[in-house]
C-alpha positions as CSV (number, residue, x, y, z in Angstrom):
1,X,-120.7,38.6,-79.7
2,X,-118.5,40.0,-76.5
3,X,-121.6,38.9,-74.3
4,X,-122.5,35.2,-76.1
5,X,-118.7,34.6,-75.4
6,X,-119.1,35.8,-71.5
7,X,-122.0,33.4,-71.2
8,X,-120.6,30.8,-73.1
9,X,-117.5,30.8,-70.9
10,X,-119.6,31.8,-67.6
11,X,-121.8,28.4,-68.7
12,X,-119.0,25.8,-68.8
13,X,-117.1,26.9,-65.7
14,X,-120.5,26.6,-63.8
15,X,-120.9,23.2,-65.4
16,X,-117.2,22.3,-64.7
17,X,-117.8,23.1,-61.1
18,X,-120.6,20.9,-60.9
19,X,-119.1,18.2,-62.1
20,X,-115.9,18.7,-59.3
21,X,-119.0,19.0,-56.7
22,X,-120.4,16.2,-58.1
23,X,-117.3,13.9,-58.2
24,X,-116.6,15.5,-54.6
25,X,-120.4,14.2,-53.5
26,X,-119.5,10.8,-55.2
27,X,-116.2,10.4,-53.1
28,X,-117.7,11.3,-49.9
29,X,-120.3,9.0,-50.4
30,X,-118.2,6.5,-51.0
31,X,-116.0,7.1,-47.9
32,X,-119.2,7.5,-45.4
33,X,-119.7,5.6,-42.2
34,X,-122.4,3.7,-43.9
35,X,-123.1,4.4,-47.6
36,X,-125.7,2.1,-48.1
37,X,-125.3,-1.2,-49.3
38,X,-127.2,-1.1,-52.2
39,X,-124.7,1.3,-53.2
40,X,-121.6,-0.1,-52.1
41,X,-122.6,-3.0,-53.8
42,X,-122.8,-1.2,-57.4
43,X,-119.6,0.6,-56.8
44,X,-117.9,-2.5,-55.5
45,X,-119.3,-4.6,-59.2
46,X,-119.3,-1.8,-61.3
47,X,-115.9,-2.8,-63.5
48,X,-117.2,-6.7,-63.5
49,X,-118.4,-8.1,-66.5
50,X,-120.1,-11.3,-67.4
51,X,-122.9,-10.5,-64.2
52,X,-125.4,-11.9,-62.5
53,X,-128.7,-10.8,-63.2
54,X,-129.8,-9.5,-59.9
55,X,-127.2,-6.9,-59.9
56,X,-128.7,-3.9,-61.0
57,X,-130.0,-1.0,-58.9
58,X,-133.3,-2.4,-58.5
59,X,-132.6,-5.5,-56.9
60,X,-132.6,-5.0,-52.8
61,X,-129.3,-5.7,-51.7
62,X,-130.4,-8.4,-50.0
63,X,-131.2,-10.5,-52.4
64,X,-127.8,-10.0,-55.0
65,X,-126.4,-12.9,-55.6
66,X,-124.0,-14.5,-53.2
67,X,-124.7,-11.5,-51.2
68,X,-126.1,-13.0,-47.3
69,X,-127.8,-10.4,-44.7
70,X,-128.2,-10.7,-41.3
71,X,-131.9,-10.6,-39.2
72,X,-131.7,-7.2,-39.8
73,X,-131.5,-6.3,-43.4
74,X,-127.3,-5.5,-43.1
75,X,-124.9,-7.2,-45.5
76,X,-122.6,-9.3,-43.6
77,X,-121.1,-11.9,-45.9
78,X,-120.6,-12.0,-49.8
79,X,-119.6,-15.3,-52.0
80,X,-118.7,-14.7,-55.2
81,X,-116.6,-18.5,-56.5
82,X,-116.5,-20.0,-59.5
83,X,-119.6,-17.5,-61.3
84,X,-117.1,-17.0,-64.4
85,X,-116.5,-13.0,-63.2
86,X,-114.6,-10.8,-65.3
87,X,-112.8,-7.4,-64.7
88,X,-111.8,-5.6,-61.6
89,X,-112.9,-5.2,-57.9
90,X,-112.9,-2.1,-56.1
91,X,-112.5,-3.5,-52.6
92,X,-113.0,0.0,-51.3
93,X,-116.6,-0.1,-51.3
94,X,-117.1,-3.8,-49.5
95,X,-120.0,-2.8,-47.1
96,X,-118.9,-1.9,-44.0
97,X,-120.4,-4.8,-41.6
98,X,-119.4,-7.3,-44.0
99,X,-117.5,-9.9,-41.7
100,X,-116.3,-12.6,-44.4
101,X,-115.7,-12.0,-48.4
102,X,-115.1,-14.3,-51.0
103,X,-114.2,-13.7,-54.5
104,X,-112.5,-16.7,-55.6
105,X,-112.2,-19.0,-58.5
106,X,-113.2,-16.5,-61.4
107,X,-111.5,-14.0,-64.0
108,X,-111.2,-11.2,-62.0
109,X,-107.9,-9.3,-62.3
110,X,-106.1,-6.4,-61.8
111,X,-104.9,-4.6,-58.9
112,X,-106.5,-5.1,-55.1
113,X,-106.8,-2.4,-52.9
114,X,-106.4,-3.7,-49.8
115,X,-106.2,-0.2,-47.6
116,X,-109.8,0.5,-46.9
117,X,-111.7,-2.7,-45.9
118,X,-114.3,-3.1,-43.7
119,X,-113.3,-2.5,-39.9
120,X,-114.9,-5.9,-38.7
121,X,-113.6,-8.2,-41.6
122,X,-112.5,-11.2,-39.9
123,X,-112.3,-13.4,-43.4
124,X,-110.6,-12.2,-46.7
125,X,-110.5,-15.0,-49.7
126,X,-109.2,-13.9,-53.0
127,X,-107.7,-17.2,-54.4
128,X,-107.8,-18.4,-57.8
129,X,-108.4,-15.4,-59.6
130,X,-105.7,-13.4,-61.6
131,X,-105.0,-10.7,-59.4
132,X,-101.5,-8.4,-59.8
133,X,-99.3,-6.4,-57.9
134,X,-97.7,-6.5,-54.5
135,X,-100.6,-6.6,-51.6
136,X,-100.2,-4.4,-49.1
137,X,-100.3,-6.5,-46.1
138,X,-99.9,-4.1,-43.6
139,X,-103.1,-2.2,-43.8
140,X,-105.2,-5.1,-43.5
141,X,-108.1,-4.5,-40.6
142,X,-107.0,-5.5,-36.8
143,X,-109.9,-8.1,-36.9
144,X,-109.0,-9.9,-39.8
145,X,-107.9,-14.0,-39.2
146,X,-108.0,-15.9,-42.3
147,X,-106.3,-14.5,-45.7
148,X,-106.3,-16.7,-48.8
149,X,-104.4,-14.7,-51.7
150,X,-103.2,-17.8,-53.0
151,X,-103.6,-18.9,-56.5
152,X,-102.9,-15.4,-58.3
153,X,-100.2,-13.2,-60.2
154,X,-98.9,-11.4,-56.9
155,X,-95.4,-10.7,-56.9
156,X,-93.1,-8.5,-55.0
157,X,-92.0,-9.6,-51.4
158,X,-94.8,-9.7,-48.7
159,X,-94.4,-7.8,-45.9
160,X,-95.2,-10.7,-42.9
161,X,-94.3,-8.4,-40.3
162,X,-96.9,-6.0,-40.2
163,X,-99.8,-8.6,-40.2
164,X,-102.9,-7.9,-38.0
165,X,-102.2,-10.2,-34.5
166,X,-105.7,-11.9,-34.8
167,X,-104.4,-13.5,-38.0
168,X,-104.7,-17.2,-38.0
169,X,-104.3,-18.8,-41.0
170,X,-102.6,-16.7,-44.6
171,X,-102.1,-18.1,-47.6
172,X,-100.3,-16.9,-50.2
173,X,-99.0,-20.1,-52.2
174,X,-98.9,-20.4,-55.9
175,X,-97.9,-16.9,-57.0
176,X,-95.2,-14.9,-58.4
177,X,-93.3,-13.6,-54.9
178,X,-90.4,-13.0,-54.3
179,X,-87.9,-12.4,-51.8
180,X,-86.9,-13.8,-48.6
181,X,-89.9,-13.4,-46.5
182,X,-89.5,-11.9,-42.6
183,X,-90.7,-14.9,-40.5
184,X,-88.9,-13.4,-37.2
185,X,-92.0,-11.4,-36.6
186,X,-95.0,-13.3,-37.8
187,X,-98.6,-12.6,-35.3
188,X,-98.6,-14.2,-32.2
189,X,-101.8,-16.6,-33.0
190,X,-100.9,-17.6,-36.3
191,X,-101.2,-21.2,-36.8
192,X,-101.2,-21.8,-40.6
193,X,-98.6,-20.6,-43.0
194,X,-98.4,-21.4,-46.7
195,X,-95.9,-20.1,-48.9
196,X,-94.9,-22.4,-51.6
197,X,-94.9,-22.5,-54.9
198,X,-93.7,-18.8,-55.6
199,X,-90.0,-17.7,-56.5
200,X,-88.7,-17.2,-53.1
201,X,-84.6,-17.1,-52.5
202,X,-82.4,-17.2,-49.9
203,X,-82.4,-19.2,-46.3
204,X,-85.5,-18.9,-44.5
205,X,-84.9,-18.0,-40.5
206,X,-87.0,-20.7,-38.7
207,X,-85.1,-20.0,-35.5
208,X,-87.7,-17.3,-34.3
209,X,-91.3,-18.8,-35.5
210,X,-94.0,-18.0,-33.7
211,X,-94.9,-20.2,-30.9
212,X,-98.8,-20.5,-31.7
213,X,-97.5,-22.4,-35.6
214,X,-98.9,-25.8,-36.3
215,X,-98.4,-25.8,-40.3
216,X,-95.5,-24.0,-41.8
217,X,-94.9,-25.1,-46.1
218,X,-92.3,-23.5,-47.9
219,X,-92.0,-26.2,-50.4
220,X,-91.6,-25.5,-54.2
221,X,-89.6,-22.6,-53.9
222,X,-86.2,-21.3,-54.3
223,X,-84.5,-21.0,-50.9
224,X,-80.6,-22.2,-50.5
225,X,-78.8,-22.8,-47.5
226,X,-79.2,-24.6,-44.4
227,X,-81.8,-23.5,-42.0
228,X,-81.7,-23.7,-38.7
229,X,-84.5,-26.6,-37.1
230,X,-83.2,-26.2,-33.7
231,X,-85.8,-23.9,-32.5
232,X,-88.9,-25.2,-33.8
233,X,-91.9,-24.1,-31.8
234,X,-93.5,-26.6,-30.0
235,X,-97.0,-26.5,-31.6
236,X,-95.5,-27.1,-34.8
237,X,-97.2,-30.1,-37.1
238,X,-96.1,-30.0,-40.4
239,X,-93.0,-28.7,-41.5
240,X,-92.9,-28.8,-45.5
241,X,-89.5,-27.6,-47.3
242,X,-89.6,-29.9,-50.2
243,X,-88.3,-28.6,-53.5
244,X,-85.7,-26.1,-52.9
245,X,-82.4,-26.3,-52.7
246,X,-81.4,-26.8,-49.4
247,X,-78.3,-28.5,-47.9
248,X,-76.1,-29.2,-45.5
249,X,-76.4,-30.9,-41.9
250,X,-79.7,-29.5,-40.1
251,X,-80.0,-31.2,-36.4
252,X,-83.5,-31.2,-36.0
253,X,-85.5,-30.0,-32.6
254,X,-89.0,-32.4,-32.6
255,X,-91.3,-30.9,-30.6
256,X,-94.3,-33.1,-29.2
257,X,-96.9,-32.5,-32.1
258,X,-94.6,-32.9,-35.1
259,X,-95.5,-35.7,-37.0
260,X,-94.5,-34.7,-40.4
261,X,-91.6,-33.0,-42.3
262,X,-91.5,-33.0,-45.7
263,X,-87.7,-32.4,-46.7
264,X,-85.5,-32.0,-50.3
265,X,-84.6,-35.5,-49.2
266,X,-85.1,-36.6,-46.3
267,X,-82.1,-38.9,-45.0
268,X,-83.1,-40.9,-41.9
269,X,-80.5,-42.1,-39.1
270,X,-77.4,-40.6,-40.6
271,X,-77.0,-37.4,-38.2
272,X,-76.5,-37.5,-34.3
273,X,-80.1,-37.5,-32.3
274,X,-81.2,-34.4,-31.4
275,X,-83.7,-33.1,-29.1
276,X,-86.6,-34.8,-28.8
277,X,-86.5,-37.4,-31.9
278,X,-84.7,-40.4,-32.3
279,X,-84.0,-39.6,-35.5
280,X,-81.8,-36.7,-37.4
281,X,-82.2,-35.2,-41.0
282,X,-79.5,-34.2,-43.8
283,X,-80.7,-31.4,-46.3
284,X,-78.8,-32.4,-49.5
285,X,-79.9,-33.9,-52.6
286,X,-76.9,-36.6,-52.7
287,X,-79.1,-38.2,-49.8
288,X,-81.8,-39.9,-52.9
289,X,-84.5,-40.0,-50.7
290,X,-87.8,-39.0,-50.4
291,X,-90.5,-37.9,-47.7
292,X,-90.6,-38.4,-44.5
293,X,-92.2,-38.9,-40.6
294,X,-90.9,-38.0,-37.7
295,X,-92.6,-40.5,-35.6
296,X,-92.4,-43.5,-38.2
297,X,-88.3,-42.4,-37.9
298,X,-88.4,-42.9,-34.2
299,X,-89.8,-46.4,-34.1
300,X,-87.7,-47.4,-36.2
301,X,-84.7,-46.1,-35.3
């Protein structure tokens, strides 16, 4: 009985161990230089439910759906919108010369790990899904440029001053943040930045934008105060703050592209000129106004 015991426990810790080398095999594999797509494709789908039915194991990578190679056989972009996905992505196991992913306009939820995508990545769109958590914005890959997380369940405070420098465009609109986001450091080639519709608070610092910005909306938020429109880079476009609750008297700097600025109410020809327009703007609801143009406000001032 001594001996069926010694085998008995003898056979289980060799089993055990197999299944630690096993799970050891599975996580190298998964951390490789180059998996496989095949594989990084199951791993990636394997907690999403309602699938497609090319999917499966036995379907060349190739020829998944939403899943486009390149000339020679390598995964290099993946579109996944509006295919009625459930469950979870593990972003982990994107292939590694993907260049532009899209998972947007489905079920998916949970948490996003955003730590270990592919090196190249230069487009990220998650938008319109139910995705939770706070994303961690500063391990994104150095070549990304476009980000779309918005339309989720993110919430926390974004950390915008960590953000790779080829980023161009990041939107993060309609989700739970909030905060007062850092926009004293934001990448030097960023042109498009969409923030509104979350639960951000406080006065936002538009004194130290980045020069490259053309389109900067912070409406439908929460931010008090009055910010400073002095500095305004030149590029700058659009310049949305509608919906908050700012107030007070705001000279405004117009540089030579800004056409329009979208304001709590915008009051036309009751503050000093300033800078570049004809035309100066009071942040206060009292005002009763409504939108308005910064070059429509200089001819007809």
């Amino acid at each position: 009985m001594l001996r069926l015991c010694l085998a008995c426990t003898v056979a289980a810790t060799a089993a055990a161990s197999d299944r630690v080398q096993a799970a050891a095999a599975v996580a190298v594999l998964r951390t490789a230089v180059d998996p496989g797509d095949l594989t990084a494709l199951l791993y990636l789908t394997a907690n999403i439910t309602h699938r497609d039915p090319s999917w499966v194991a036995t379907t060349p990578a190739c020829r998944w759906w939403g899943v486009h190679c390149d000339g020679m056989g390598n995964v290099v972009s993946i579109m996944w919108c509006a295919g009625g996905l459930r469950g979870t992505l593990d972003l982990t196991a994107v292939p590694n010369r993907v260049t532009s992913f899209q998972a947007c306009f489905t079920y998916l939820s949970g948490w996003v790990d955003l730590t270990a995508l592919p090196r190249g990545l230069q487009a990220l769109y998650l938008n319109v899904n139910g995705f939770t958590g706070t994303p961690n914005l500063a391990a994104l890959p150095s070549s990304l440029q476009d980000l779309d997380l918005s339309g989720d369940s993110f919430t926390g405070t974004p950390n915008l001053t960590s953000l790779p420098s080829d980023l161009g465009q990041l939107h993060l609109d309609d989700n739970h943040f909030t905060g007062t986001p850092n926009l004293a450091a934001l990448p030097p080639n960023l042109y498009t930045l969409s923030l509104k519709g979350n639960s951000f608070t406080g006065t936002p610092n538009l004194a130290a934008l980045t020069s490259s910005l053309e389109t900067l909306d912070l409406s439908d938020n929460f931010f008090t105060g009055t910010p400073d429109l002095s500095h305004l880079p030149n590029r700058l476009q659009t310049l949305n703050l509608y919906n908050n609750s700012l107030c007070g008297r705001a000279p405004l700097r117009c540089g030579p592209n800004l056409t329009k600025f979208y304001t709590e109410h915008a009051c036309i020809g009751q503050v000093t000129p300033f800078g570049n327009c004809s035309a100066g703007y009071i942040l206060c609801p009292a005002c009763g106004g409504g939108v308005a143009d910064a070059r429509d406000a200089t001819r007809e001032m």
